[in-house]
C-alpha positions in Angstrom: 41.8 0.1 3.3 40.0 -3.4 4.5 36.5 -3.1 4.5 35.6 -5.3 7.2 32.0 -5.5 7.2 31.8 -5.2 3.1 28.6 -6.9 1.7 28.6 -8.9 -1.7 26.3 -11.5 -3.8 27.7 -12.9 -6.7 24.9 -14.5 -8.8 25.8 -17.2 -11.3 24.4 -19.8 -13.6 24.5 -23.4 -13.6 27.9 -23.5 -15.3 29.3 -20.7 -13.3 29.3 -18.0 -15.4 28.4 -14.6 -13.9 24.8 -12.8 -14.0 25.0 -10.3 -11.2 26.6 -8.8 -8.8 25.4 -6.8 -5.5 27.8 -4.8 -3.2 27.2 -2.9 0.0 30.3 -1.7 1.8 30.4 -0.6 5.0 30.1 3.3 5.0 27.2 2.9 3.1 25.2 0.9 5.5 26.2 3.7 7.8 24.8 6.3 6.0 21.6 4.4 5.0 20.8 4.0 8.4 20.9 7.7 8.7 19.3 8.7 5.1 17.2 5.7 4.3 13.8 8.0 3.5 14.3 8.3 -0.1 16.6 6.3 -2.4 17.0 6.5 -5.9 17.5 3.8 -8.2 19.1 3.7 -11.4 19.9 1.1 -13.9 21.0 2.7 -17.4 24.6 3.6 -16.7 27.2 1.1 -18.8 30.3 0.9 -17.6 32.3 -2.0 -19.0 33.1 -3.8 -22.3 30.8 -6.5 -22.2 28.1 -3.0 -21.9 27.0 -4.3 -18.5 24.0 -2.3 -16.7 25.5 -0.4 -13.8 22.7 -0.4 -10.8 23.3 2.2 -8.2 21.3 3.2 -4.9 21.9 6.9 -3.6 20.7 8.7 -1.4 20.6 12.4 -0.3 23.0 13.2 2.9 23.1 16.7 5.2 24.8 18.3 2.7 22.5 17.8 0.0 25.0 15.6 -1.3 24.3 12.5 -3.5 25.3 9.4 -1.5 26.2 5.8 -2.9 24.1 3.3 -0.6 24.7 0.6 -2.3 25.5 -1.0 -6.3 25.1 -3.9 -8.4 26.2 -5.4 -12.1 23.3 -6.5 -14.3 23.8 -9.0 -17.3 19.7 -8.7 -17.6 16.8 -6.1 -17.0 13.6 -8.7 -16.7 11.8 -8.9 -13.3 13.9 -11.3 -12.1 17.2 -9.9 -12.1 15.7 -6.7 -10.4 14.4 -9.0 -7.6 17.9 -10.5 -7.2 19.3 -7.0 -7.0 16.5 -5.6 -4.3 16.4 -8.6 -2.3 20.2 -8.7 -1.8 20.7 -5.5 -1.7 17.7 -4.8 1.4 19.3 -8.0 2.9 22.5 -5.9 3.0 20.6 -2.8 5.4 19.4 -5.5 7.5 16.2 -5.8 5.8 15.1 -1.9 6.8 13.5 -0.7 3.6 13.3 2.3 2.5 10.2 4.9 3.0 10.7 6.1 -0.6 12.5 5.2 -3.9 12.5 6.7 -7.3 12.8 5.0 -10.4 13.1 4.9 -14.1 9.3 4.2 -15.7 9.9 0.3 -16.0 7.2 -2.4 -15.4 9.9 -5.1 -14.3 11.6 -2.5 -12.0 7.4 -2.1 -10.9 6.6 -5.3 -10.6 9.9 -6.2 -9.2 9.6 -3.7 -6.2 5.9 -4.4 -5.5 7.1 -7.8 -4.7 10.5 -6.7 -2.7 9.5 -3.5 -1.2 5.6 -3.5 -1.0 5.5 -1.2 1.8 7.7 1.4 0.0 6.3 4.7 -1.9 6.9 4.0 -5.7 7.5 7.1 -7.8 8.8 7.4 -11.4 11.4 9.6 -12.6 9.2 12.7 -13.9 12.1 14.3 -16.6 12.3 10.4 -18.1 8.5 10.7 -18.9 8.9 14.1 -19.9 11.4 13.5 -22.7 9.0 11.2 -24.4 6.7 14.0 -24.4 7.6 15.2 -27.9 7.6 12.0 -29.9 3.7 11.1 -28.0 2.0 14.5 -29.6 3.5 14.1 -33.2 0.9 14.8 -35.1 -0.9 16.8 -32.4 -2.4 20.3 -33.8 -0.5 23.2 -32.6 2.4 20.8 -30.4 4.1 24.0 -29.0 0.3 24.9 -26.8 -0.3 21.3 -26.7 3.2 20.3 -24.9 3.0 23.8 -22.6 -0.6 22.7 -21.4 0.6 19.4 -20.4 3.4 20.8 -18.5 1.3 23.0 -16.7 -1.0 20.2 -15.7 1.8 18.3 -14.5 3.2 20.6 -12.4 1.0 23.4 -11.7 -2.4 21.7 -10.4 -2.9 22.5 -6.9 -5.7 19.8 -6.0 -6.4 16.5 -6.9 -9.9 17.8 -8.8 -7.9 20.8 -10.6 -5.2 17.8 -12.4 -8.4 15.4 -12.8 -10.4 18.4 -14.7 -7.5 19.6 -16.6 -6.7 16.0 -17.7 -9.7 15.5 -19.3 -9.6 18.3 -20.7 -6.4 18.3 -22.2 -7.2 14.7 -23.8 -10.5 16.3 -25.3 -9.1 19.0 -26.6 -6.1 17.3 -28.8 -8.3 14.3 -29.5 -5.2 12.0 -27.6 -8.3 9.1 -25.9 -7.0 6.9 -28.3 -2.9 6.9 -27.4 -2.3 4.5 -25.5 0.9 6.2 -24.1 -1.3 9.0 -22.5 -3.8 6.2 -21.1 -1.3 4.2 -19.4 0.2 7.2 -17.6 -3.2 8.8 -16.5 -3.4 4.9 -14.8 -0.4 5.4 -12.8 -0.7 9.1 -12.0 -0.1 8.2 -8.2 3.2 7.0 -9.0 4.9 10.6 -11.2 2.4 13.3 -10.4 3.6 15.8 -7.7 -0.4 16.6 -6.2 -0.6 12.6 -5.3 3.4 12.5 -4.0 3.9 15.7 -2.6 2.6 14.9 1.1 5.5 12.5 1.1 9.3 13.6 1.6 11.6 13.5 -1.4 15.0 15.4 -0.3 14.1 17.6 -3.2 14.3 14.9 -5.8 11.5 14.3 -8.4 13.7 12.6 -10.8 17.0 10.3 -10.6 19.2 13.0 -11.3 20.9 12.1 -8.2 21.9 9.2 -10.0 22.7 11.1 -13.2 25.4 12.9 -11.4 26.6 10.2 -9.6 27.2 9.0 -13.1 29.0 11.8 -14.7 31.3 11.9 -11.0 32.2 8.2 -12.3 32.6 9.2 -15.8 35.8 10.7 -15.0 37.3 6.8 -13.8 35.5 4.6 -15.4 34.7 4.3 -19.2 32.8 1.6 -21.3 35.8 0.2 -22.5 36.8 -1.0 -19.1 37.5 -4.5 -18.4 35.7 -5.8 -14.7 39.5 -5.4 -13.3 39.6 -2.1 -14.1 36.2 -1.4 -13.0 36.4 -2.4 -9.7 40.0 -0.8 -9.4 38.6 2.5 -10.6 35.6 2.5 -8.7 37.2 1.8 -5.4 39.4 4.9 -6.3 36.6 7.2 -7.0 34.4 6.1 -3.8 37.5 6.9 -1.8 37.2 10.4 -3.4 33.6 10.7 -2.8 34.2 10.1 1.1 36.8 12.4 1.4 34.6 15.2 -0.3 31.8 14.0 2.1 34.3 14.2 5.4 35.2 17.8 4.0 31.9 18.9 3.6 31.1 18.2 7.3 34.6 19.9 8.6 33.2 23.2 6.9 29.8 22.9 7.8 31.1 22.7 11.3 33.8 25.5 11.4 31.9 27.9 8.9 28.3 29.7 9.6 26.1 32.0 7.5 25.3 35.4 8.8 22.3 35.3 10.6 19.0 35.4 8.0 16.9 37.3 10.5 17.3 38.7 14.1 15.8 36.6 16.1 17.0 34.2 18.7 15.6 31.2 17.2 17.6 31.7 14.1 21.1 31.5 15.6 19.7 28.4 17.4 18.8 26.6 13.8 22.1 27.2 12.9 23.3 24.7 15.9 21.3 22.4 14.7 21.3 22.6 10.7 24.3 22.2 8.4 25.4 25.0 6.5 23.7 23.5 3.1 20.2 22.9 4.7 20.3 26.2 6.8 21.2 28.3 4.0 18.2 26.3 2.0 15.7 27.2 5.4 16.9 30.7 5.0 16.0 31.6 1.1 12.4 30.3 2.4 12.5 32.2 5.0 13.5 35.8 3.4 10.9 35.1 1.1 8.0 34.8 3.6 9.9 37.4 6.0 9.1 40.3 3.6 5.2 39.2 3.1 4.4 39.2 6.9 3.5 40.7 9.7 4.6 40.4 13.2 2.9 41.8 16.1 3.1 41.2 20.2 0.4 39.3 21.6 0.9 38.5 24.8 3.7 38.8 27.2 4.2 36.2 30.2 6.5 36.0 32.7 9.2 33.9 30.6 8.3 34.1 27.3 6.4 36.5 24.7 4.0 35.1 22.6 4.4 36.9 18.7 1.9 35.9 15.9 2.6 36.9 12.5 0.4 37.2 9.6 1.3 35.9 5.9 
C-alpha cells in the first residue's frame, strides 16, 4: 500500500556509509496528533545482524492500546545520535512536541532531550531503576527490609515532606550517604518519583513497558539475525497487522457496550462518549467508590435535582 505522505532521514557519514535512520509514516502522524500527551521512548531493542539499536516512539491510543508514532535505527547511543533521532523525528509531527515522554535512565537521552524537547516533562522508566535495586544494597544489613522500605518510599509517600523524611531516613538507617548510585537518584527524584509526576498525565504508564510489548509483538517477525532487507520487509508486515488489530478494536468498541455500572442517566451517557476499554476502566473506579458513599437529595428545581454524595 503507497504511503504517500511517509517520513524518512537517512543520516550518513562522509563516505556514505549509514549511521541512522528516522521513519514516520503516515498513520502515525495521524494518531500523534490525537495521542501526543505522553510518548514513550525506547532504545534497547536489537533487531538486525550488524546488532543495530532499534528506537521506537509509542504512544497509548482509546483502546489502551500501544501505538507506534514513529522509529529509528541507531549505529550509536552518545548525545548526538539521540539529537539526530528527536530532532527528525519532532520535524516529522510538524514540530508539535510532546507534553510527556518516558525514558530509559540515560544522561545522553537527558541531555539529548533537554536540548530537543525542553519544554517536555522528562520521566524515567521506574522498573529500569528498580532492577538495579539489588546489586546497589549488596552488602546492606538485612537487604530483604532494606529493599521493602525502599519500595515503600518509592511508591507509597503521599506528600512531598512524607518521601523527603523517609529518604533520609532510609539513607541513615543502612549507612548508603556514601553510594553514589543512591545520591545521584535522590538528585533527580523529579524525574522517577510518582509524588513529583503524578499531577501530570501518563496514560497509566510509569515505565516503557509500552515499548517492551511493542517489542515482544515484533519478536514474532523480526529476529537479530535479520539482514536490513528483511527488516524492513518484516516490519512493514507486522505494522500492517498492528493497524488492522487497531481498526478491529474500534469496530467492537462501537457495536459492543458494557452493562450499565450504575443506574443513573449519566452513566449510559459516558458510554456514548467513552470506548469500551476506558469505560470499563471508569467503571472498576467507580464500583469501588459507589459502595463507600452516600447519596442524598438536596435540592430539587424545576429541570434538574441537585444530589450530593458523601465518600
Amino acid at each position: 500500500m503507497k504511503d504517500d505522505e511517509f517520513f524518512y532521514v537517512i543520516d550518513t557519514d562522509n563516505v556514505g556509509r549509514l549511521h541512522n535512520v528516522v521513519w514516520v509514516h503516515t498513520h502515525c502522524k495521524y494518531a500523534y496528533r490525537e495521542f501526543s500527551d505522553v510518548v514513550c521512548f525506547d532504545s534497547t531493542y536489537l533487531v538486525n545482524q550488524w546488532r543495530m539499536p532499534f528506537a521506537s516512539f509509542v504512544g497509548v491510543n482509546q483502546h489502551k492500546q500501544s501505538i507506534i508514532l514513529g522509529c529509528a535505527l541507531l549505529t550509536s547511543e552518545d548525545i548526538e545520535t539521540y539529537k539526530f533521532v528527536f530532532s527528525t523525528w519532532l520535524a516529522a509531527m510538524s514540530n508539535a512536541p510532546p507534553t510527556a515522554i518516558l525514558t530509559d535512565q540515560c544522561e545522553s537521552i537527558k541531555a539529548a532531550i533537554a536540548e530537543v524537547l525542553p519544554d517536555t516533562i522528562h520521566r524515567y522508566c521506574i522498573w529500569h531503576i528498580m532492577t538495579k535495586l539489588p546489586a546497589k544494597l549488596k552488602g546492606v544489613w538485612d537487604f530483604k527490609t532494606a529493599k521493602f522500605e525502599f519500595k515503600s518510599i518509592i511508591y507509597n509517600s503521599i506528600t512531598i515532606n512524607e518521601f523527603e523524611e523517609k529518604w533520609v531516613g532510609f539513607i541513615q538507617k543502612y549507612e548508603l550517604q556514601h553510594r553514589l548510585w543512591f545520591h545521584n537518584l535522590y538528585l533527580e527524584k523529579e524525574k522517577w518519583i510518582s509524588i513529583f509526576l503524578n499531577h501530570y498525565f501518563w496514560a497509566g504508564m510509569m515505565s516503557t513497558q509500552r515499548s517492551e510489548s511493542m517489542h515482544a509483538f515484533f519478536d514474532g517477525y523480526i529476529s537479530d539475525r535479520s539482514s536490513l532487507k528483511q527488516f524492513v520487509e518484516q516490519y512493514e508486515l507486522a505494522l500492517r497487522f498492528k493497524y488492522k488489530k487497531e481498526l478491529q478494536a474500534e469496530a467492537d468498541s462501537r457495536k459492543k457496550h458494557a452493562a450499565p455500572c450504575s443506574g443513573f442517566d449519566w452513566d449510559l451517557q459516558l458510554q456514548t462518549h467513552y470506548t469500551r476499554p476506558i469505560y470499563d476502566a471508569f467503571a472498576a473506579e467507580h464500583l469501588k467508590r459507589l459502595y463507600h458513599c452516600e447519596i442524598e437529595r438536596h435540592h430539587d428545581f424545576n429541570a434538574w435535582r441537585e444530589l450530593r454524595s458523601t465518600v
